[in-house]
C-alpha positions in Angstrom: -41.0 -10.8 -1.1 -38.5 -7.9 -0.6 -39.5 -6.9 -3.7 -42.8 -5.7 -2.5 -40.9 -2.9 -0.1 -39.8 -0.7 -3.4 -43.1 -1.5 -5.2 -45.2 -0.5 -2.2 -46.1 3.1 -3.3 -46.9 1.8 -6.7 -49.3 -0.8 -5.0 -51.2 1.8 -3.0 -51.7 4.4 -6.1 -54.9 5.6 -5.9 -54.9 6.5 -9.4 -54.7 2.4 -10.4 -57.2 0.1 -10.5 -57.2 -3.0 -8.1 -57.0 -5.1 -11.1 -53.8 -3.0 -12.6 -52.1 -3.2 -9.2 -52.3 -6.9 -9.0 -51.4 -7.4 -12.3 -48.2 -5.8 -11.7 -48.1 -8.0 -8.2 -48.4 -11.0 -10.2 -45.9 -10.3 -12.9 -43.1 -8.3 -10.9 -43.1 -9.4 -7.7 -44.8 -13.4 -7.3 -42.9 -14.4 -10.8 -39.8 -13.6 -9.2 -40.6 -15.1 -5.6 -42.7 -18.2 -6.7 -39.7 -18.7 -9.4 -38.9 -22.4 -9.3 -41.8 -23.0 -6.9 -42.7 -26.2 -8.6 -38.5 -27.8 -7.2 -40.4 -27.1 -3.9 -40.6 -30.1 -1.6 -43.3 -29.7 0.8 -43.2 -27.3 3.1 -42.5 -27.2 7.0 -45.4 -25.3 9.1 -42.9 -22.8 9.7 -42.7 -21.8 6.3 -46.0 -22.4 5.0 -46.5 -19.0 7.3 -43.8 -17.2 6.2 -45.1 -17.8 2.6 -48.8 -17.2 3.8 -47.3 -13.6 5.5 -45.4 -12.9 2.4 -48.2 -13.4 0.1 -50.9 -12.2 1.9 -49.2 -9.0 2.8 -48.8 -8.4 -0.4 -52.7 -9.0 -1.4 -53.7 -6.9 1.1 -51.1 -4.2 -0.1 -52.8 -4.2 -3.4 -56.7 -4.3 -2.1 -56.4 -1.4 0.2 -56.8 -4.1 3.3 -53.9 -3.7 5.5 -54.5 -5.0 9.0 -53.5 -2.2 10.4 -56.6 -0.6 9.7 -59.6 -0.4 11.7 -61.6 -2.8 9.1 -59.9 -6.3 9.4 -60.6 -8.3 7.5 -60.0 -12.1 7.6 -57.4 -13.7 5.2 -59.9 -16.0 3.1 -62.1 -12.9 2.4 -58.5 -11.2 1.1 -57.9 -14.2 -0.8 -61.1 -14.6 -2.6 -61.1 -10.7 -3.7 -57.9 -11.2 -6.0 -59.3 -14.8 -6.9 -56.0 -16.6 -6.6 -55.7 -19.6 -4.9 -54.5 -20.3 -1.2 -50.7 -19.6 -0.1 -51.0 -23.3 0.8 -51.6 -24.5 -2.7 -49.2 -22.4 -5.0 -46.3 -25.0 -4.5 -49.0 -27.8 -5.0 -50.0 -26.1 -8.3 -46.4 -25.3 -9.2 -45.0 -29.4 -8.6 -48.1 -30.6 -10.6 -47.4 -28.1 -13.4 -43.5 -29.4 -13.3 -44.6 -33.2 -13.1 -47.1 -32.5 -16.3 -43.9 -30.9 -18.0 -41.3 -33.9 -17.1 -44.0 -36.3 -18.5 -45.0 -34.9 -21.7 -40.8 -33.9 -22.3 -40.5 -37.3 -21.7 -37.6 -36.5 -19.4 -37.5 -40.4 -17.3 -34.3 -39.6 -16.3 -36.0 -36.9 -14.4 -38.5 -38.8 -12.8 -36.2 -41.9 -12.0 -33.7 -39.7 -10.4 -37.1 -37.9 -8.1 -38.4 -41.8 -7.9 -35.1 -43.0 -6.5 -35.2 -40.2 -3.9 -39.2 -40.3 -3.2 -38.2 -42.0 0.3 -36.1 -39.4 1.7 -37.2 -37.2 3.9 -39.6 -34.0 2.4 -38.7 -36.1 -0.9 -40.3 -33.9 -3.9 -42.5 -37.0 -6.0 -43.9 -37.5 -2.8 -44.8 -34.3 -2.1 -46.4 -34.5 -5.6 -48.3 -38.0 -4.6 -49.8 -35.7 -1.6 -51.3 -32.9 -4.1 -52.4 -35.6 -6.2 -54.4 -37.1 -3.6 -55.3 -33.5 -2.2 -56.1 -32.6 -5.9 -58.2 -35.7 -6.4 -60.1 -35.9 -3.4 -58.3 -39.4 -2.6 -56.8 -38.0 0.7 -57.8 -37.6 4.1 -58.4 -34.2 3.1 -62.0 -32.5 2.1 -63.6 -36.1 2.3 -66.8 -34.6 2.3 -66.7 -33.6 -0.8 -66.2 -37.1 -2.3 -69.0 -37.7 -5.0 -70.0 -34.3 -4.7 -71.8 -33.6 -8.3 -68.5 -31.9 -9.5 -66.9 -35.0 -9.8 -67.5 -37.2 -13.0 -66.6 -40.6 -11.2 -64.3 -41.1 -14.5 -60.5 -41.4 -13.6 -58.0 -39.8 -15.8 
């Protein structure tokens, strides 16, 4: 996200609008720093914050919400004014995207080579398996919102 150092004056122009600053955010800076994001294996805690800094410094940079001002305002409030999804979720998005991609290339050598690896340690399809589960509502995650009326009950 060193990228965002040179853009910053752009980022904080007055003279934009929000949605002309993050437009250039998403195209000049997260294309280059999210590139390849979907290789990702899952990500220590460690750098699950340094991507959530990265990121959200950036949004704020954008929105006019620095936390360096007297107004501080919570991450998830930052988050849901650019309507992008959570840090925590980009590489989710990205691996699902690049499993959707191997599958309809029909690449198996692809996905034997990631099954024959799925037991090593941060092993990328099982990262993939977890956002699946996560995606789906089949984890231990947001179990509450199991057969909430979004869901069709139909499996894909």
């Amino acid at each position: 996200m060193l990228e965002v150092c040179a853009l910053r004056p752009i980022l904080k122009d007055p003279h934009l609008s929000t949605g002309a600053r993050l437009g250039l955010l998403r195209t000049l800076v997260l294309s280059t720093a999210a590139h390849n994001m979907g290789t990702w294996p899952s990500l220590a805690q460690c750098e699950v914050a340094i991507l959530h800094k990265s990121v959200l410094r950036s949004y704020r940079t954008c929105t006019g919400q620095e936390r360096w001002k007297q107004t501080a305002v919570p991450d998830s409030e930052v988050i849901n004014a650019v309507s992008w999804l959570t840090t925590a979720l980009l590489p989710a998005l990205a691996r699902i995207r690049l499993l959707c991609r191997m599958v309809r290339g029909n690449r198996h050598e692809l996905m034997a080579l990631a099954h024959i690896g799925k037991g090593a340690t941060r092993s990328w399809l099982a990262s993939v398996e977890r956002d699946l589960e996560f995606i789906t509502g089949e984890g231990s995650k947001l179990v509450e919102m199991r057969g909430g009326p979004w869901r069709s009950g139909r499996r894909c």
